[in-house]
Phi, psi and omega in degrees: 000144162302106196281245192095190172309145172288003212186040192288138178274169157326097179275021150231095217301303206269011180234134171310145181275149186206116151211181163275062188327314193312346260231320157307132208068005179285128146353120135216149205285144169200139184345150146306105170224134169060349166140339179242116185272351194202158171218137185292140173290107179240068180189197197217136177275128157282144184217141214099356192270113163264182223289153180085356205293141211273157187239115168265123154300133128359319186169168197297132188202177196239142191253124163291313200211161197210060180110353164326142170329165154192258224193118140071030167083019169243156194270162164219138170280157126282125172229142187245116192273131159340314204260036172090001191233154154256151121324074160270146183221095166272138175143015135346122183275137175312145171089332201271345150259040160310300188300345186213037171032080216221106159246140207291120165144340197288132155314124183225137181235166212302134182125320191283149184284128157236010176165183194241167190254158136310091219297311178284016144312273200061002166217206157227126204248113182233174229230166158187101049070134142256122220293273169068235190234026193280145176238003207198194197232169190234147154251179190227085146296150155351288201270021188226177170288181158277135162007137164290135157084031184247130188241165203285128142281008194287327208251342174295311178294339159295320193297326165356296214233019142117136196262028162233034184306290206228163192258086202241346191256186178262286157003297188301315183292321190287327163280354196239005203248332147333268192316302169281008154114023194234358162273122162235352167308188156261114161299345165267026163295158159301186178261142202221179178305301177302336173277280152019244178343313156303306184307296185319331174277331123343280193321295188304286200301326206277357168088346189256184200276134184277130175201354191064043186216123198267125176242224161263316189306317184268056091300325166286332177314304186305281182346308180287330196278313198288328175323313148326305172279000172291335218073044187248142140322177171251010174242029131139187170271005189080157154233115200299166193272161210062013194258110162295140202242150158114173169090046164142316208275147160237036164241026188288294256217163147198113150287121205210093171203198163252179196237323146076224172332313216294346177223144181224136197019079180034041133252137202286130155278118170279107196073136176311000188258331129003266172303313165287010270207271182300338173297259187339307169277338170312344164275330214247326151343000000 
């Protein structure tokens, strides 16, 4: 898992935090080179962001890269972080950190504007590295391990927005299983039978497959019922623009994805090595 600043923020102040924990080690199809058709997803998406939408750093950095290649025409920074970790972040509108004078070598402290998203992008797809002397991102085939020194970002994207961004512990799930009347334990027990059953009772009203099992479908599912009861959309509660979002609150936020690896009988998996481990077989099932 990543460390980094104990507190890093959000790097999109105007967009509701919305990501995929699942989303790291997931399949994704890419062109045929050399013998490898497909590669694993090695970052966490931010996801929601329209276009011009403002770009921050995360924490006190070193900027590496500027405006660098990236995907579907949008750029990316590199950041070599005070605390040891490098940092990518793709979805960079070209150019756009022009607007706020952002060059590769320069010091940026946490906060600082480097640039705009791309709309048809639309989100930032970020990366996290141990830092060392890497200038650039790795891809991750299929058939190999990960990158040396690429680390899990889910929990640098939980401190982002507060560690009820998403529903990965059994506490989380037991509150939000709570929250919505079908839980009567104590939420902070183990996951237990009686947790089984609230879920099952959740799955059957909430319309998706009963099975007792937190899959994407009933994650999304939940996510969407307590958004309702907030008085939330299902693509988050807003955010004004310029107002900054993350550190914390818990009405910040919806994470709305899927958990795919990252969790297996309401436990959080710690580390990428870890986790693939379970992608790959879970593929090959």
């Amino acid at each position: 898992m990543a460390q980094g600043y104990p507190k890093p923020v959000w790097p999109l102040p105007t967009v509701t935090p919305k990501f995929a924990t699942w989303s790291l080690g997931g399949g994704r199809p890419y062109g045929c080179a050399a013998d490898k058709c497909e590669r694993w997803h090695a970052g966490i998406d931010l996801t929601g962001a329209p276009d011009g939408a403002l770009i921050i750093a995360p924490e006190d950095a070193l900027v590496v890269g500027i405006d660098r290649g990236w995907s579907e025409g949008a750029k990316a920074a590199f950041l070599r972080t005070n605390t040891g970790l490098f940092l990518v972040l793709g979805g960079f509108k070209q150019g756009s950190h022009k607007e706020y004078g952002i060059t590769t070598g320069q010091q940026v402290r946490k906060g600082e504007k480097l640039g705009r998203v791309l709309g048809s992008y639309g989100m930032i797809h970020l990366e996290t590295y141990e830092a060392e002397q890497r200038t650039a991102n790795s891809v991750w085939w299929k058939s190999e391990p990960p990158p040396d020194g690429l680390l899990n970002p889910a929990n640098y994207v939980e401190r982002m927005v507060g560690e009820k961004g998403s529903l990965l512990q059994a506490r989380q799930r037991h509150e939000a299983l709570k929250a919505l009347g079908y839980f009567t334990g104590d939420v902070a027990g183990p996951w237990t039978a009686a947790s089984t059953e609230a879920l099952r009772a959740a799955q059957q009203a909430l319309g998706v497959g009963v099975d007792g099992k937190w899959g994407p479908e009933t994650e999304d599912a939940v996510q969407r019922a307590l958004a309702e009861r907030q008085g939330c959309s299902a693509d988050g509660c807003g955010a004004d623009e310029g107002g900054a979002v993350g550190g914390g609150g818990t009405d910040a936020v919806s994470a709305v994805g899927r958990l795919g690896w990252l969790v297996m009988g309401g436990m959080a998996v710690a580390g990428v090595a870890v986790g693939v481990a379970l992608a790959v077989r879970s593929r090959s099932e």
